[in-house]
N, C-alpha and C positions, 0 to 999 in steps of 0.2 A: 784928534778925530775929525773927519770930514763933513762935508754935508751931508754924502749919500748915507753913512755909518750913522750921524745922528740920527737921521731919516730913520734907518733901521731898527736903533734902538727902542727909538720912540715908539715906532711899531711892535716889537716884544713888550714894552709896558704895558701898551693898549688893549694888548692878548690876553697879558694875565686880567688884568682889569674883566676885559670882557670873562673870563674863564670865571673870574673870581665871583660873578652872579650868582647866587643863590636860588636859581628858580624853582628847586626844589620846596624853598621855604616860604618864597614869595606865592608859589602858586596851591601849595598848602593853606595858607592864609586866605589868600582870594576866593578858592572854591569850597573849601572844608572848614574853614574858620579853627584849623586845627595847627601846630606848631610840631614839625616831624622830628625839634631836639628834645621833646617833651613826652614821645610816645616810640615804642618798640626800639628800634634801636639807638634812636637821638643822632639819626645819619640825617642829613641832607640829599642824600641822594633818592636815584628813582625808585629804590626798590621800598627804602623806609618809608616813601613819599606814597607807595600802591599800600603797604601797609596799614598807613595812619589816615592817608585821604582817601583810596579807592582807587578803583581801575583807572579813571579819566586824570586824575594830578597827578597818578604814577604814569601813566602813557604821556601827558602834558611834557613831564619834567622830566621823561627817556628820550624823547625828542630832541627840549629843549638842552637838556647836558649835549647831547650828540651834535645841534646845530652851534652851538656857539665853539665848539671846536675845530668844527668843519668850516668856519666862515673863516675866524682867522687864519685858516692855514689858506683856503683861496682866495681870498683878499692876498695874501702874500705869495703864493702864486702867478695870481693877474699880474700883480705887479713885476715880475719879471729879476723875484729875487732869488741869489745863489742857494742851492740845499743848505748851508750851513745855516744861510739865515732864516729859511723855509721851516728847519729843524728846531734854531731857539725860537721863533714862534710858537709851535706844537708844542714846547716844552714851556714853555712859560705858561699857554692857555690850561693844559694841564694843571700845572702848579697852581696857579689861579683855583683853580675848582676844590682843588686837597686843601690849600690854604688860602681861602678867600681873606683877602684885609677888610672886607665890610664883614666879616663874623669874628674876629679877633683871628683868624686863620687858623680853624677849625670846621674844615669842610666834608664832602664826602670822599668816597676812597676810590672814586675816578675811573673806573670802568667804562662807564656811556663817553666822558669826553676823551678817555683814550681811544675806544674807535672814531671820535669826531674828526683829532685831529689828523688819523690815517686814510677815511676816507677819500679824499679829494688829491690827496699826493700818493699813496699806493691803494687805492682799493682792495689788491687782490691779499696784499696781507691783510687787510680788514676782514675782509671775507674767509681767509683763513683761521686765524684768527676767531671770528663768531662762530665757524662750522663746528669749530673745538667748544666754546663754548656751549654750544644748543647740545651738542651729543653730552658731554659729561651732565649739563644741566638732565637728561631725559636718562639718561645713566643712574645719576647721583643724586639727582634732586636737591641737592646742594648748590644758591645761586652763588654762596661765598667761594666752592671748592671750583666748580666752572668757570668763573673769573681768574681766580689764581692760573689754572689753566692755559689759560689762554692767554693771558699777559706770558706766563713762559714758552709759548709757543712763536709770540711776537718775532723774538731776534732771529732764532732758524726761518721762521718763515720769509723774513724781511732779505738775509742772506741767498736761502733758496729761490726767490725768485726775483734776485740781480738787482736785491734795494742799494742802493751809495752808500760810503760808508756815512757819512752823516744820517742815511736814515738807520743803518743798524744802530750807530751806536744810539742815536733816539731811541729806537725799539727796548732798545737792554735798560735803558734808562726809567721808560714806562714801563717794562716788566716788575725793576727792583723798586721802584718809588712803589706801584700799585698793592704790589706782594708784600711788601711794609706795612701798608695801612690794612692789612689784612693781617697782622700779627694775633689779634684777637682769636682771631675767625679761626687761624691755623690752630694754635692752642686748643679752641672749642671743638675743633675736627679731631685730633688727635687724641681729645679725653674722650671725644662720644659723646657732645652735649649740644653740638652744634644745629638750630631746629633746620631744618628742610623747606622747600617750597616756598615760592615767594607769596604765597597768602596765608603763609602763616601769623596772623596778625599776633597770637600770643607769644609771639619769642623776645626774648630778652634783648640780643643782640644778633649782631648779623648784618647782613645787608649792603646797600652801597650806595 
């Protein structure tokens, strides 16, 4: 392996690392003095995080999943690297966030940091992407079934508007990892128990 390839890799570690922050949990703590593996659905993500802490640590921790996604991928951008290697960044920071090593890799189900890390390298599947999202969410009122969504809508979108194949096959990548961690969710949609709305503080599970 080279200089430039070690360079690279070292960069994919540093992604997941970053990915693999918990700010969900961290910022639960700081502002609510509350633990989001402890309450509603025991997710680290934004939505358990509006649940357990409130509007402000779920707005905090939609932000901050979505920016530390979007850094590593323009950080690896700036630097003037190939889509492949642009690609395993985005997929490592990802990873990072579903399986953070500072929670035993046990994280959230990666929604916010899957648009982070589309943002900055294709926007416009981002934005496709959320458009599917906010309409099934205003649809459905299911934040679980509008995610599923929209992660499936990821790869056609990525193809339809002339993404490389390095970013489709990402795209397919984040659709089935995301759709995975939503096993739960899909099962609880399919019996009809799945609760709705993301303030709905009383629901069992759910979430992201």
């Amino acid at each position: 392996m080279n200089d430039v390839s070690l360079w690279q890799a070292a960069g994919v570690l540093a992604a997941y690392l970053l990915g693999a922050i918990p700010f969900g949990l961290l910022l639960s703590r700081l502002i609510s003095r509350r633990d989001p593996r402890e309450h509603g659905s025991g997710n680290i993500g934004a939505t358990n995080a509006l649940r357990t802490g409130g509007k402000l640590v779920g707005a905090l921790t939609l932000l901050a999943d979505i920016g530390k996604g979007a850094l590593a991928v323009e950080l690896a951008l700036a630097a003037g690297w190939t889509e492949f290697w642009v690609a395993a960044v985005a997929m490592a920071a990802f990873i990072g966030h579903i399986f953070p090593v500072y929670l035993g890799f046990r994280g959230g189900k990666g929604v916010a940091t899957m648009f982070g890390v589309l943002i900055p390298w294709q926007p416009w599947v981002a934005a496709a992407a959320f458009a599917v999202w906010l309409l099934a969410l205003r649809l459905s009122r299911y934040v679980s079934l509008s995610s599923i969504l929209a992660g499936l809508v990821l790869p056609l979108a990525a193809w339809l508007l002339g993404g490389s194949l390095p970013m489709v096959v990402l795209c397919m990548a984040l659709a089935l990892l995301m759709i995975w961690r939503h096993a739960d969710n899909i099962r609880r949609l399919l019996a009809g128990t799945e609760p709705t709305t993301v303030d709905d503080r009383k629901a069992r599970e759910g979430g992201n």
